[in-house]
C-alpha positions in Angstrom: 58.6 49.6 90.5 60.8 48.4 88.1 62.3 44.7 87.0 66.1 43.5 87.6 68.1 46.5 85.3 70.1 45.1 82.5 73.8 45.5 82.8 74.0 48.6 80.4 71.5 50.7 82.5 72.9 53.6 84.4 72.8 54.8 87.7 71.8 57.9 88.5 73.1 58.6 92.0 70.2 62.3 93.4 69.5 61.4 97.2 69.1 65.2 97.6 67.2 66.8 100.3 67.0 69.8 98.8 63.3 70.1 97.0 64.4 73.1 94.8 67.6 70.9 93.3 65.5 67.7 93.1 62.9 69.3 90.5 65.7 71.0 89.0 67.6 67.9 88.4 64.2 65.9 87.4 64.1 67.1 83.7 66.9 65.7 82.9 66.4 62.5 84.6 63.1 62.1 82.3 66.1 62.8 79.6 67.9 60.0 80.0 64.9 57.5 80.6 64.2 58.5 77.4 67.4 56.6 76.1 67.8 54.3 78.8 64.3 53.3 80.4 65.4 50.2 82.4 67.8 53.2 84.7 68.2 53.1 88.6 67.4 56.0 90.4 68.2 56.7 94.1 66.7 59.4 95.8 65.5 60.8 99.0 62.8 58.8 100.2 61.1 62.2 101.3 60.5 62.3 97.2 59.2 58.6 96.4 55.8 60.1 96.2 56.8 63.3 94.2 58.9 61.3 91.8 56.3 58.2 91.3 54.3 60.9 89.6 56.6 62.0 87.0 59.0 59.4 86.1 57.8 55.8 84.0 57.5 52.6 85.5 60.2 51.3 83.9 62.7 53.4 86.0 63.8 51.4 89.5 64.0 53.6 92.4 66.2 53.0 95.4 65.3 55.0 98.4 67.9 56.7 100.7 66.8 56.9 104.3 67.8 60.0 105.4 65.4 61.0 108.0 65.2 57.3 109.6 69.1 57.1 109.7 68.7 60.8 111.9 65.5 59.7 113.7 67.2 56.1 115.0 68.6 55.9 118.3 70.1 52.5 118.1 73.6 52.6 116.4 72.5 48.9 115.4 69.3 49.9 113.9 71.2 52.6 111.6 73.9 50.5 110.6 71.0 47.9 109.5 69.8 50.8 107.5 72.7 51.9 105.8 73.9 48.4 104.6 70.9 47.5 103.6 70.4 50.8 101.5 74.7 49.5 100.0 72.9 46.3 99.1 70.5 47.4 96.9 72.4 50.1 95.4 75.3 47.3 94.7 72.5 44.8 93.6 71.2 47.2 90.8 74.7 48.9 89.8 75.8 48.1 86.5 78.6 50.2 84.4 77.7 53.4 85.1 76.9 55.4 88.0 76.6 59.3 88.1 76.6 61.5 90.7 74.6 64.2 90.1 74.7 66.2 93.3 78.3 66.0 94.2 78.0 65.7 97.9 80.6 63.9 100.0 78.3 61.3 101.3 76.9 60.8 97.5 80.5 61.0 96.6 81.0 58.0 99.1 78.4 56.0 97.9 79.6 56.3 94.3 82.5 54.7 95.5 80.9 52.0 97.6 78.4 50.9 94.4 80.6 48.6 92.5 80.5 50.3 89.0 83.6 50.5 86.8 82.9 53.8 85.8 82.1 56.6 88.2 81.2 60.6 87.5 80.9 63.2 89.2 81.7 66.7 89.7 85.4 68.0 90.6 85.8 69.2 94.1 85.6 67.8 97.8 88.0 64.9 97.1 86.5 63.9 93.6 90.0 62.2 92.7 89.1 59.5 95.6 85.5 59.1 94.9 85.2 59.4 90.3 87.2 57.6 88.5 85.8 60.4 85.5 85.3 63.7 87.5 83.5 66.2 85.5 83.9 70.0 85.9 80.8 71.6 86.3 80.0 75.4 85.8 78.4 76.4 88.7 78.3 80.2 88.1 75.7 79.3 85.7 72.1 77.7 86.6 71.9 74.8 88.8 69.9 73.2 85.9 72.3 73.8 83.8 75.2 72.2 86.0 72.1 68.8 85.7 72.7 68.8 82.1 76.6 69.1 81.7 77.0 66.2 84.4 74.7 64.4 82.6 75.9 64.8 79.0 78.0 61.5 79.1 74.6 59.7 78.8 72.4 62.3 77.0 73.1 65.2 74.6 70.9 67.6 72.3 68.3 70.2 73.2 67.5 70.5 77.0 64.2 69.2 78.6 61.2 71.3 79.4 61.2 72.4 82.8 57.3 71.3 83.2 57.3 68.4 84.6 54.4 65.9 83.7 52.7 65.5 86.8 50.2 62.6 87.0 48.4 63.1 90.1 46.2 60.3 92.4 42.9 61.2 92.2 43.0 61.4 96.3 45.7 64.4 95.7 42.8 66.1 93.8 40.1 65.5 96.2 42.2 66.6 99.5 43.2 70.2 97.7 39.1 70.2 96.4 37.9 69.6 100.2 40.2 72.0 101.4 39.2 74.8 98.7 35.2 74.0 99.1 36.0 73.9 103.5 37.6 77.4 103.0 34.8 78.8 100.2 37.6 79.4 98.0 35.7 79.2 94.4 37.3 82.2 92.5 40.7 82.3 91.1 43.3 82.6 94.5 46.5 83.3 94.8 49.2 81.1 96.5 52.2 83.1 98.4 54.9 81.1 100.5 56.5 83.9 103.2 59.6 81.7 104.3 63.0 80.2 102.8 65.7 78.2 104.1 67.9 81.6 105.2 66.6 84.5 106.6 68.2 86.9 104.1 65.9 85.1 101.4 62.8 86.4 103.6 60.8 89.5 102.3 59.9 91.5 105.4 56.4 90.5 106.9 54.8 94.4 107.0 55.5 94.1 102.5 53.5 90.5 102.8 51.0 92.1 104.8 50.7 95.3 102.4 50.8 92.8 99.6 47.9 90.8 101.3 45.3 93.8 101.9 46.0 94.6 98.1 45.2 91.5 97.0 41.8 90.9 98.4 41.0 94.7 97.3 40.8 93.6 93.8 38.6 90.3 94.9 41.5 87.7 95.3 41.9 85.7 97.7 44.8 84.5 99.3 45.6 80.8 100.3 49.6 80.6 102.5 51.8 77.6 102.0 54.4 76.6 104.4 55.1 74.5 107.2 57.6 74.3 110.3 59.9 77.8 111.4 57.4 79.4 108.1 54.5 78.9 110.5 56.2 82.0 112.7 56.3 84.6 109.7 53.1 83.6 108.4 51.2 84.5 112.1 53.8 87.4 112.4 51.4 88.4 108.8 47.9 87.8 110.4 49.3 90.0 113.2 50.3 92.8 110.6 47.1 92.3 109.1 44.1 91.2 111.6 41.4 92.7 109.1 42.5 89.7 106.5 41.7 85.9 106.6 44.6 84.1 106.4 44.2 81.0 104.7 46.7 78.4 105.4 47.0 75.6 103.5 47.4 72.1 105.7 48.0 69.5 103.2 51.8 68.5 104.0 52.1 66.6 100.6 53.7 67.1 97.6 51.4 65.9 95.7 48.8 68.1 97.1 51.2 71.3 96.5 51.1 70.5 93.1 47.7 69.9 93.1 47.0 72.7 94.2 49.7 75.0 92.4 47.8 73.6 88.9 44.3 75.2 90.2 46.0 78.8 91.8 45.8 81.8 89.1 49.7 82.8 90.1 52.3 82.4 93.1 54.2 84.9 95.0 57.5 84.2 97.4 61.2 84.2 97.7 63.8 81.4 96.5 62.8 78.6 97.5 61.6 74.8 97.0 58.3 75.9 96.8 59.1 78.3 94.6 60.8 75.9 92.0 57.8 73.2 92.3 55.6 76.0 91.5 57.3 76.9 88.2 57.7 73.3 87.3 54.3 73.0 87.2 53.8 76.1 84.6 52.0 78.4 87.2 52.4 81.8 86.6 55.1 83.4 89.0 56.6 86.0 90.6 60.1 85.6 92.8 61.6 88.0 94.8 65.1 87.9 94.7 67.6 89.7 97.6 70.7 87.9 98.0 70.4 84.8 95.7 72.0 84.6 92.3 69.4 84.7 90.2 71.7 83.4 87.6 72.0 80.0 89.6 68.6 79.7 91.0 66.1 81.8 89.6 63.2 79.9 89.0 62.6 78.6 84.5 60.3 79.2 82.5 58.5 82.0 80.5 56.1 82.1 82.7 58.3 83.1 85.9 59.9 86.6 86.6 62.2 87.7 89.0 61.9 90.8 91.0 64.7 92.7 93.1 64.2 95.9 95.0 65.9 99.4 94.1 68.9 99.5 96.8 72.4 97.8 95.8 74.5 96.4 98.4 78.2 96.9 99.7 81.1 95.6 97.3 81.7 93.3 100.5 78.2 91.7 101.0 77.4 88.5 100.6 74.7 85.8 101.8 75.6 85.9 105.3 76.8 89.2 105.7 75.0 92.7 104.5 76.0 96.4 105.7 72.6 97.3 104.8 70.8 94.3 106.4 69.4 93.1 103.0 68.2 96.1 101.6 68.2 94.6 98.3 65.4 92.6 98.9 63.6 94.9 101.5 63.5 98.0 99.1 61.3 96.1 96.8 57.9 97.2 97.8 54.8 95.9 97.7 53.1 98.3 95.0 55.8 96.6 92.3 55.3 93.1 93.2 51.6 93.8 92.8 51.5 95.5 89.7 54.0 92.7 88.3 51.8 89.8 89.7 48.6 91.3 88.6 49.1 93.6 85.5 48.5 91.1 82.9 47.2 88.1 85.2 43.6 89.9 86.3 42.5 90.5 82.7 44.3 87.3 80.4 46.0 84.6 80.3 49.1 85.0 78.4 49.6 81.7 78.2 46.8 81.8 75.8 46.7 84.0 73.4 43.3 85.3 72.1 44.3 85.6 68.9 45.5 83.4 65.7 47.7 83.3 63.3 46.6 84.4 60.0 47.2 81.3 57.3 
């Protein structure tokens, strides 16, 4: 992608597999191009795609094999893999490499990458990985944490959270095909039922109430999600056989975005879809149990976060609830509908229809 770095340019160590920290962290990658536009970048190869439509050419990516180093059988084969992912990173390291994520595999292969200076955050054996371990606040949002680690490069007034997608024009096409095959041609609305943990999971029965209410006031509905979110989505056609469930069988993330920029708002729980959705400015509405919203709610004016009306134990956490999750459960369909739709049916308040008097 990019030329032979110069010996000034950073690395910036984010082989993250996790989609909601990777657009997180993207902002401020974009940050530090601005400064440094000759940087290395490794990342999960899952991403190449994803990030060849944000970041400029001048940036060098490095991929990290991840699923081939799971999906090889020979011990051989994955040691081939592995080295020859050290050799490139050593090839391209300069100075400077920061570890953004803070893993102890990352934290490994900050070690292994020849630069002089190393950062990363404090924690899981930082003293034998950073030579400069940073200490990260991570009570507050996960984008934030992005910025502080990165302020040794970068400082000043925080990136957008939009990131400037430029999309292939097959991206465009595959989403339009699948719209015109499904005679979606009104505004629709794009909901993702599932999440990484099941406490992040608003009850199928409030999706399916949701659903019905939806297409009562002429919108349809299109369902994102792939793998164990295929079971909760036909659990929802099964709560709700008078509907159409439209699922949407473009794997990409290109194609998600695509078609997050056509949808008129999105509706679902913490999750990577949920942050690549706000990222792309759609309008949004999150519903929050468990998760701290201060860490991971999703940015942007143009997101909200809604909770339901039951508080939990002192003792509750994550993985255990008295009151299995009744934080999230009490929030009812009628709220998230009003909240979704109140403003969204009639305008859009991302453009006002008035002006400012000179």
């Amino acid at each position: 992608m990019a030329g032979k770095p110069t010996k000034d340019s950073p690395v910036l160590l984010f082989p993250t597999h996790y989609l909601g920290n990777f657009v997180l962290g993207l902002p401020w990658v974009l940050r530090v191009a601005e400064d440094y536009p000759e940087l290395t970048l490794v990342i999960d190869e899952r991403f190449r795609a994803l990030t060849e439509s944000v970041v400029p050419d001048s940036i060098r990516l490095i991929d990290y094999p991840r699923d081939r180093l799971k999906k090889e059988t020979s011990t051989w084969t994955r040691l081939r893999l592995y080295f020859g992912f050290l050799r490139r990173l050593r090839k391209a390291t300069g100075q400077q490499i920061i570890d953004m994520e803070g893993e102890r595999f990352t934290g490994v292969l900050c070690r292994l990458s020849g630069a002089s200076e190393r950062f990363g955050p404090t924690g899981k054996n930082a003293a034998h990985f950073y030579n400069s371990p940073r200490d990260l606040h991570y009570e507050k949002h996960r984008y934030n944490a992005f910025g502080e680690i990165l302020d040794v490069l970068v400082k000043g007034k925080a990136p957008s959270n939009i990131l400037p997608y430029q999309l292939p024009e097959s991206s465009e096409a595959a989403v339009d095909d699948f719209l015109s095959r499904h005679a979606i041609s009104a505004p629709f609305v794009v909901i993702h039922p599932g999440a990484s943990a099941e406490y992040k999971k608003w009850p199928v029965e409030h999706f399916a109430k949701l659903l019905s209410m939806l297409e009562s006031n002429g919108l349809q509905v299109v369902w994102i999600g792939a793998g164990d979110d295929m079971l909760m989505i036909r659990k929802i056609a099964e709560a709700a056989p008078e509907s159409d469930i439209i699922h949407f069988d473009l794997l990409g993330y290109l194609e998600l975005v695509a078609l997050f920029r056509k949808a008129r708002f999105y509706v679902g729980g913490d999750s990577g879809p949920m942050h690549l959705a706000a990222s792309t400015g759609l309008d949004l509405v999150a519903l929050f149990g468990p998760s701290k919203e201060a860490i991971w709610a999703p940015l942007g004016d143009h997101s909200r976060v809604l909770r339901g009306t039951k508080t939990c134990a002192k003792n509750c956490d994550a993985w255990q609830c008295d009151f299995n999750y009744h934080c999230l459960s009490s929030l009812i369909p009628e709220v998230v509908f009003g909240a979704a739709t109140a403003t969204r049916l009639a305008i859009d308040m991302r453009a006002p229809n008035f002006h400012e008097e000179d």
